[in-house]
C-alpha positions, 0 to 999 in steps of 0.5 A: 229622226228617233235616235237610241245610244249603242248603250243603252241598246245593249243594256237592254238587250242583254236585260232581254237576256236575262229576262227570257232566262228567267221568265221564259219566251214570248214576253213582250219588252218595251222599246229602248229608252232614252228615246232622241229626236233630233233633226238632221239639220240639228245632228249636223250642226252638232257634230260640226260644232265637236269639230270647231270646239277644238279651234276655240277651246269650247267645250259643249254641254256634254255630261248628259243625254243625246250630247253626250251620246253624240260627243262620244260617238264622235270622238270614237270615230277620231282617227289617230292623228287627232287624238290631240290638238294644239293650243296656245301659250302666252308668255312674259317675264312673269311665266306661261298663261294657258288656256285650257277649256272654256264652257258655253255657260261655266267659265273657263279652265287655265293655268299660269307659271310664276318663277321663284319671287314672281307676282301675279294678279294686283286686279280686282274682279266687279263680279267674276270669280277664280278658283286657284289650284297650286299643283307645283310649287309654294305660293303666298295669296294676298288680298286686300278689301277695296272699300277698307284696306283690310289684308289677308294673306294665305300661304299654299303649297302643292302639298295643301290640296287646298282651294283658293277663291277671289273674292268680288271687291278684293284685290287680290295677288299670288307670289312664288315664295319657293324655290322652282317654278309654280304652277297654278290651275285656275278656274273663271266664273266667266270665259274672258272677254277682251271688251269686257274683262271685269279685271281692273288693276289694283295694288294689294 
C-alpha cells in the first residue's frame, strides 16, 4: 500500500493554496511527497512493535521518514491513561540504576545515585563506551590507564554542564564528594547484555 503523512498533505494543500492565489486555476499539482510503500503485514508489525518498545524500553528508529510518521500517529491515538508507563529501578547501598531508553543500534540511556562519599564504577570497559551527565550534586571521576598505572582524576558538579567519557582500556570510578545525593545521567555505547557485559572489575 501507498501511504502520504497528515502533514505533508497539508503542506502541500495549503501550498495549492497559495499557488492558485498567485497563478490562478487549472494548474496542475504533483502528487504529495514523500510517497510510502509499506505492506500490511509490515504496518502491523510496526505498530505492534511501538506497543512491546514500552515492555523493553527499546526505542525504534523513529527520527526520520515513514517511522517516524507512524510512531507519531500512534502515539496520537493513546488514550489517556498510557501517557505513561512504569519502569524499574535497581537498588543497593550505593543508590538507584535506572534504565531509561535503549536504542536498536546506539546503546542505552540510564541514570545512577550515589550518596554523599559513595563510589561507583572500579571496571573497566574492552570496548563499550559512556558518556556521564552530573545533573545534581559534586562528583570526582578517577581513571587509571590499565597497561601503566597512569591517573587522572576530574572534578564535575551540576553547575559544569560538562561531559564526561570512559575511555577503553581505563578503569574508571565516580565519587559523591558533596553534600546530597548525585544524580548522574549516563549514555552506553551498547545496550547491556548479561552474557555479554564487557564491564570487567578493577580497582582505580
Amino acid at each position: 500500500m501507498a501511504l502520504n503523512y497528515i502533514d505533508d498533505v497539508v503542506k502541500d494543500l495549503v501550498a495549492c493554496i497559495l499557488g492558485m492565489e498567485k497563478r490562478g486555476s487549472g494548474v496542475d499539482y504533483p502528487a504529495v511527497q514523500p510517497l510510502y510503500e509499506i505492506t500490511l503485514k509490515s504496518l502491523v508489525e510496526t505498530l505492534e512493535g511501538f506497543r512491546d518498545d514500552r515492555k523493553s524500553l527499546r526505542v525504534d528508529q523513529v527520527g526520520t521518514g515513514l517511522k517516524r510518521a507512524l510512531y507519531a500517529t500512534y502515539i496520537s491515538y493513546l488514550d489517556e491513561e498510557d501517557f505513561s508507563y512504569e519502569i524499574a529501578s535497581h537498588s543497593d547501598e550505593r543508590g538507584r540504576f535506572v534504565e531509561f531508553v535503549k536504542t536498536r543500534d546506539s546503546g542505552q540511556i540510564s541514570y545512577f545515585t550515589a550518596g554523599p562519599g559513595v563510589s561507583r564504577g572500579q571496571h573497566y570497559h574492552h570496548t563499550k563506551t559512556e558518556k556521564f551527565l552530573v545533573v545534581q550534586g559534586e562528583a570526582c571521576f578517577r581513571f587509571r590507564q590499565l597497561h601503566t598505572d597512569r591517573m587522572y582524576e576530574l572534578k564535575i558538579s551540576s553547575d559544569d554542564y560538562r561531559v564526561v567519557e570512559s575511555i577503553p582500556g581505563w578503569a574508571h570510578d565516580v565519587t559523591n564528594t558533596g553534600e546530597s545525593e548525585l544524580i548522574i545521567l549516563v549514555w552506553a555505547s551498547e545496550v547491556f547484555d548479561r552474557n555479554r557485559p564487557d564491564t570487567n572489575p578493577r580497582e582505580v
